[in-house]
C-alpha positions in Angstrom: 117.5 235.7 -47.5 119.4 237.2 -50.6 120.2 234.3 -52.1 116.4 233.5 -51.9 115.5 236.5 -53.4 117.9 236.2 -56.3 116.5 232.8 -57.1 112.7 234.5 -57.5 114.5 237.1 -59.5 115.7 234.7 -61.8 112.2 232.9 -62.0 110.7 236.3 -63.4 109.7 238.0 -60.4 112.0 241.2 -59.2 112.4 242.1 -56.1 110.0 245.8 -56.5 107.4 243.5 -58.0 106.7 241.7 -55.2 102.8 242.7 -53.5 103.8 244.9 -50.2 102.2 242.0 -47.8 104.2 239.7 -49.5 107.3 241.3 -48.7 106.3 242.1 -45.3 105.4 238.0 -44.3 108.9 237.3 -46.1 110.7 240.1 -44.0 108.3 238.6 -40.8 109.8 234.9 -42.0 113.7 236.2 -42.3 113.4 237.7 -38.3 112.0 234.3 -37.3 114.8 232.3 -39.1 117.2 234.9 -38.2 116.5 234.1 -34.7 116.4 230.7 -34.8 120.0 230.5 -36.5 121.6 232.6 -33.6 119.8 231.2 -30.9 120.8 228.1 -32.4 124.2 229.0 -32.6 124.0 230.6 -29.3 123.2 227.1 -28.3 125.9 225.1 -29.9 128.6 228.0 -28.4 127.7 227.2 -24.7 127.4 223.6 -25.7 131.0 223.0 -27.5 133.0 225.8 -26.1 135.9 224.1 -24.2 138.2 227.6 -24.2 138.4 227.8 -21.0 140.3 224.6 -20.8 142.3 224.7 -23.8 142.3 221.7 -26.9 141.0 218.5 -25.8 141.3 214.9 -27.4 138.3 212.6 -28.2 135.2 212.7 -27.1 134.1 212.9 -23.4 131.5 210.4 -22.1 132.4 210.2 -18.0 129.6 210.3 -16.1 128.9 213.7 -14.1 131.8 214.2 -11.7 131.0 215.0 -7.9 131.0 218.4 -7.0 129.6 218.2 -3.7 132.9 217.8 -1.7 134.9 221.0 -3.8 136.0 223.8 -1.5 136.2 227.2 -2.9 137.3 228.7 0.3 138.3 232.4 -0.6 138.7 231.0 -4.5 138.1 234.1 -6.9 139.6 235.6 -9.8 141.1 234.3 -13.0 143.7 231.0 -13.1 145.5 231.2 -16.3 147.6 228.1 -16.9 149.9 226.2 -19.9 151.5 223.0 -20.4 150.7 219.4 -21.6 147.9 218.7 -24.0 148.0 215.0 -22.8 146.1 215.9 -19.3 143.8 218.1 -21.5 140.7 216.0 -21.0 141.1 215.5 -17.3 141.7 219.5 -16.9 138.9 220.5 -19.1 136.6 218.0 -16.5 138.2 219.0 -13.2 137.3 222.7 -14.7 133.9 222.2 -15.3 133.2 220.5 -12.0 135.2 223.2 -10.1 134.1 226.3 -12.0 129.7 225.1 -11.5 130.6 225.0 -7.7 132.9 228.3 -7.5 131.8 230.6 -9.8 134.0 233.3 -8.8 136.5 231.7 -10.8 137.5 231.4 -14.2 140.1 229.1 -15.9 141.8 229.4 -18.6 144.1 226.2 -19.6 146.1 226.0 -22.9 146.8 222.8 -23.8 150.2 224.4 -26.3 152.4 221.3 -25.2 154.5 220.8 -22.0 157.6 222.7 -23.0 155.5 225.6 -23.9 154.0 225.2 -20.7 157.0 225.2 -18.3 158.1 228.2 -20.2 155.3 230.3 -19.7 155.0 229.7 -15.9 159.2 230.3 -15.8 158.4 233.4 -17.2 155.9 234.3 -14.7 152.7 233.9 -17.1 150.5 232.1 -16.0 150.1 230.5 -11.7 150.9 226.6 -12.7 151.5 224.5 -15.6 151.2 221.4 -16.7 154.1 218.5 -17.9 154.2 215.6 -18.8 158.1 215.5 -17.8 159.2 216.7 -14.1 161.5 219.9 -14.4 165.4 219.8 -15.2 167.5 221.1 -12.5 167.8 224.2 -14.7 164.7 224.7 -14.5 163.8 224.2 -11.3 167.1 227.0 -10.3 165.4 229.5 -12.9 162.4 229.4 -11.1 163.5 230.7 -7.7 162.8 234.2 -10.6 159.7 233.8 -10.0 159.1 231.8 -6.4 160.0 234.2 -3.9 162.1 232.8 -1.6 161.5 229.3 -2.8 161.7 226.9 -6.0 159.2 225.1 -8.3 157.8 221.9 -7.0 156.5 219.0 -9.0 152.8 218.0 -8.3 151.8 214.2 -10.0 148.4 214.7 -10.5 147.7 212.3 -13.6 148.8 209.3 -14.6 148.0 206.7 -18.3 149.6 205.0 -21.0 151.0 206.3 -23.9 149.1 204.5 -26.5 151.0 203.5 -29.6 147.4 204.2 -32.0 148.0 202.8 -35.7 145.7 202.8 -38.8 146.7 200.4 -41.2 143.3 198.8 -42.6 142.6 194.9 -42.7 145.1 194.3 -39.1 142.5 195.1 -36.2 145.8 193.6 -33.7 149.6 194.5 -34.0 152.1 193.6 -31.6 155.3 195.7 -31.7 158.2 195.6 -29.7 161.2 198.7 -28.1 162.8 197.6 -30.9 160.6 197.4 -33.8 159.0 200.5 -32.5 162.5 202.4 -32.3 163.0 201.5 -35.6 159.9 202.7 -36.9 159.8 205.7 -35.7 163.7 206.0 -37.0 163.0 205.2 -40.3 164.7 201.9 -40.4 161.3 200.3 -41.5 159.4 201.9 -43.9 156.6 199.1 -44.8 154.2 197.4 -42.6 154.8 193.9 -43.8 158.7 194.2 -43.0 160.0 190.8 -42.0 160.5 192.6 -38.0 156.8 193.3 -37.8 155.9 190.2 -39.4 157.5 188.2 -37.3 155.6 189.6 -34.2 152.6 189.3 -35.9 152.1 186.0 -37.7 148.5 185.8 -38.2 148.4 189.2 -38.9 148.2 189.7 -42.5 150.1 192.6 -43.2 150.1 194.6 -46.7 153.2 196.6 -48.1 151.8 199.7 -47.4 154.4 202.5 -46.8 154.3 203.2 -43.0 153.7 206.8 -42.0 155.5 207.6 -38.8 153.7 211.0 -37.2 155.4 212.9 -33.9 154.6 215.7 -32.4 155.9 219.0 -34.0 155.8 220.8 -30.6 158.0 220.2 -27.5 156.4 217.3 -25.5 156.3 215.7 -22.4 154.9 212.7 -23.9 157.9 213.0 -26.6 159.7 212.9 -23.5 158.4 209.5 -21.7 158.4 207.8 -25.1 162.2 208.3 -26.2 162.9 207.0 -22.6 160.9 204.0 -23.2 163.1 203.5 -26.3 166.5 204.3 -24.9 165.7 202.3 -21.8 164.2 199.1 -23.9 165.9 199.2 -27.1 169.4 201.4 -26.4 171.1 200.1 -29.5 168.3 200.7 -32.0 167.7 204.6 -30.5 171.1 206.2 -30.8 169.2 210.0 -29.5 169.3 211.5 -25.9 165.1 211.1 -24.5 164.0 214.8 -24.2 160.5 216.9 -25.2 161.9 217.8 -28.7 161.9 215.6 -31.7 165.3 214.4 -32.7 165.3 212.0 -35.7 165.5 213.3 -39.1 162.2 212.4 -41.4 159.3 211.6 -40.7 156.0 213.8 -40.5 155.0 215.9 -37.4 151.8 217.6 -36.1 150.9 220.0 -33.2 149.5 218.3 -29.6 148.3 215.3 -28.7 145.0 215.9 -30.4 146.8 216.8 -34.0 148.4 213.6 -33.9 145.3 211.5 -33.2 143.8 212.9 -36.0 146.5 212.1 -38.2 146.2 209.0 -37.7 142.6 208.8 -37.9 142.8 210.1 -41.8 146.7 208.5 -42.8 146.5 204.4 -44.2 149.1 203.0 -42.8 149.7 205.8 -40.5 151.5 205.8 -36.7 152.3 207.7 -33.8 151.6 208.3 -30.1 149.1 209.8 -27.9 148.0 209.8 -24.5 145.5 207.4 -24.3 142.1 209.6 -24.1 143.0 210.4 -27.7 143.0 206.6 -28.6 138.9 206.7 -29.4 137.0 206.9 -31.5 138.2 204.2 -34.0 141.9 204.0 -33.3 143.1 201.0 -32.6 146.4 200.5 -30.1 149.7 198.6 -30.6 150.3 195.5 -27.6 153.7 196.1 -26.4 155.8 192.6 -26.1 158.1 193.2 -22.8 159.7 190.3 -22.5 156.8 189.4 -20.1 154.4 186.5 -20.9 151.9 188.3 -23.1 152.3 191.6 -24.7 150.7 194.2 -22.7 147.7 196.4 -23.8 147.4 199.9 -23.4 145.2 200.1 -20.5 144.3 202.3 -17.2 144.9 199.2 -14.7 148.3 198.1 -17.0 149.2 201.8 -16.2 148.9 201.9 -12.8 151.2 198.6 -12.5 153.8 200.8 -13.9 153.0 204.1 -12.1 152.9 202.0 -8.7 156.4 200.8 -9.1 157.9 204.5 -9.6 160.0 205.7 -7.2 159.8 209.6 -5.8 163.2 211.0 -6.6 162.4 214.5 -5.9 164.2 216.8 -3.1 162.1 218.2 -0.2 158.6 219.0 -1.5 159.1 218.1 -4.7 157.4 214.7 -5.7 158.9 214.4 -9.0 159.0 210.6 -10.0 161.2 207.9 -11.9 159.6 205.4 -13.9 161.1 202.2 -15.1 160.6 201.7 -18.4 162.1 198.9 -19.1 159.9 197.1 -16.8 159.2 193.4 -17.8 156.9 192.9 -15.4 153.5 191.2 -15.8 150.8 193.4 -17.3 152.9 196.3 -16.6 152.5 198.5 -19.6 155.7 200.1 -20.1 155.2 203.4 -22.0 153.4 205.3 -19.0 153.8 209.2 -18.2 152.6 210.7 -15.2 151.5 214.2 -15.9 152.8 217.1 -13.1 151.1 220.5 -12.3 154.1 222.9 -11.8 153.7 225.5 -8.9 155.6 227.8 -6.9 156.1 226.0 -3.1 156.4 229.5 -1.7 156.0 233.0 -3.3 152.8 232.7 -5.4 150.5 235.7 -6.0 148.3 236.5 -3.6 145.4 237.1 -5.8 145.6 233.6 -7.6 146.7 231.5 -4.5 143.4 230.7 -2.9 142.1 229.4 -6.3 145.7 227.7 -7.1 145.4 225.3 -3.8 141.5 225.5 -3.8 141.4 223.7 -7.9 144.4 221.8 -7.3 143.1 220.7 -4.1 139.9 219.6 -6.1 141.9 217.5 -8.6 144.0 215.7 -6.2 141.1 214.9 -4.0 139.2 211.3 -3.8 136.7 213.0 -6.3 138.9 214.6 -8.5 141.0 211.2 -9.1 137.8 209.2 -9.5 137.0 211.1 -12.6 139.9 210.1 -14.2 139.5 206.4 -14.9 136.7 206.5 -16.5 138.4 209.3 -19.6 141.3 206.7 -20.3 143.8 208.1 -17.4 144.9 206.2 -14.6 144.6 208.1 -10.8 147.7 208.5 -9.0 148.1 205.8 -6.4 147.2 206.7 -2.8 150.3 206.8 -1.0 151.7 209.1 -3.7 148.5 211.1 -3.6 148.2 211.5 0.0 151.7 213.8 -0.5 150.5 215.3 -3.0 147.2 217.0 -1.1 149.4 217.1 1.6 151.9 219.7 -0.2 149.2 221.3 -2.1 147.5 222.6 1.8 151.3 224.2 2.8 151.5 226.6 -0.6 152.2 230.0 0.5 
């Protein structure tokens, strides 16, 4: 409204010049606007507002999950939680399915990065978190501090590809190798029509356009599952230990899964890796040559070949599992992480328990996992999944 009335300032008029019924149908006019613009805004709030569930990737088109079989039980309260921005998108749907049929409960997810995650709940922050990696046996001894009478346990909850997403304009398919890709991302290549890429791709016509390598800046489960892919596949071209924290030197970095995929999304000749609900939206994904007959695509269904062969390797309740990366198998795609909620066994608040086993009960159920599929993620295979509901009933 000022700047309005500046402009018919300017024009001749002043502001005291203006008739008095003038003024008043402008003043009517600003309410009316002024209304509009907050309801309005009001409107986009409610309509965008994810903050209950933390950062999310690309663009959410599943159909309305099922919320006729979620149990709230004696659910109430506030859940806050941490960890992995990878399984963002599947929390910030298994939230608002769960939260529209118990509304005495509010969740509060922040996607700040698996490491950041297990570090909060270890410091007795938040009543789960969420990884991408299972817990080191440090970890899981530093959490008797705050599991009375009892340790952590490792819940896989969701599964998916790590897509390799690339942006170098003109090449719509790129196959890459544990090698190649090793290399890459260890500044041993620095163009994209290097004689190594070429020679996987040659139909691909590929310019000399510097390639920009991006990782994640924040301690990462999915940093985590991809240095083991390279250390498993390609040991001699990956001289660093697999682990959530960046190692080689160079390189350019961004926060979260979603920082990355945008990275890419603006960067020619840009590359890095996401989980693959942040694939969309006009990224396009690297094949991965195994040694199998084909290179393998970064799909659900290539996922779940991989998931399905993992074996549980966790003590007691713990379902923490080993992947092999180094699978050649067919259609296996290789670079898979399965994604863990982090709870106390034994020892959790009483306040926050109900809701703990009533959400995570939710996600792990038939209707929780059939949500998943359809985001990019791949559901955790029954048998596995049947121990993990299992486990998720006994928390005390």
């Amino acid at each position: 409204m000022s700047h309005d009335i500046a402009r018919r300032s300017d024009d001749g008029g002043s502001w005291k010049e203006l008739p008095k019924v003038k003024l008043q149908r402008m003043n009517r006019r600003a309410l009316t606007l002024g209304a509009l613009a907050v309801s309005g805004a009001l409107a986009l709030t409610a309509c965008g507002s994810d903050d209950t569930s933390g950062g999310s990737g690309g663009t959410n088109t599943a159909a309305a999950p099922d919320t006729s079989n979620i149990k709230c039980d004696d659910a109430k309260g506030q859940l806050l939680a941490n960890g992995s921005s990878a399984q963002a998108n599947a929390i910030q749907t298994w939230i608002k399915a769960y939260t529209a049929a118990c509304k005495g409960v509010q969740i509060n997810y922040k996607a700040e990065g698996s490491g950041a995650g297990v570090t909060a709940f270890l410091q007795g922050q938040t009543a789960f978190a969420g990884s991408d990696s299972a817990l080191k046996p440090d970890e899981l001894t530093e959490s008797a501090k705050v599991c009375k009478d009892s340790q952590a346990i490792d819940l896989p909850m969701v599964g998916g590809p790590i897509a390799v997403g690339y942006n170098v304009p003109g090449v719509d398919k790129l196959v890459l190798d544990a090698k190649t890709l090793a290399e890459i991302f260890n500044n041993k290549i620095t163009t994209w029509n290097d004689p190594k890429i070429e020679k996987l791709n040659p139909d691909a016509k590929l310019p000399d356009t510097k390639i920009q390598a991006f990782h994640r800046s924040d301690e990462s489960g999915t940093t985590d599952n991809l240095t083991k892919y390279l250390k498993a596949a390609a040991p001699d071209a990956w001289p660093y230990e697999p682990g959530k924290a960046w190692e080689p030197k160079g390189g350019q970095s961004a926060q979260g899964s979603s920082g990355v995929a945008q990275q890419v999304k603006q960067t020619s000749g840009s590359i890095s890796y996401m989980e693959l609900s942040y694939a969309k939206d006009g990224i396009k994904t690297v094949a991965i040559d195994t040694g199998a007959s084909a290179p393998v695509e970064a799909n659900v269904d290539n996922a779940t070949k991989a998931i399905a062969d993992a074996k549980v390797v966790g003590k007691g309740k713990d379902l923490a599992l080993e992947l092999n990366y180094a699978t050649k198998a067919e259609g296996a795609y290789p670079i898979t992480l399965v994604t863990y909620e982090i709870v106390c066994e034994k020892g959790n608040k009483a306040e926050t328990l109900p809701a703990v086993k009533s959400f995570l009960g939710y996600a792990a159920s038939e209707e929780g996992q059939a949500t998943l599929k359809d985001q990019g993620y791949a559901p955790i295979p029954a048998e596995i999944n049947a121990k993990v509901r299992e486990t998720i009933a006994a928390l005390s």
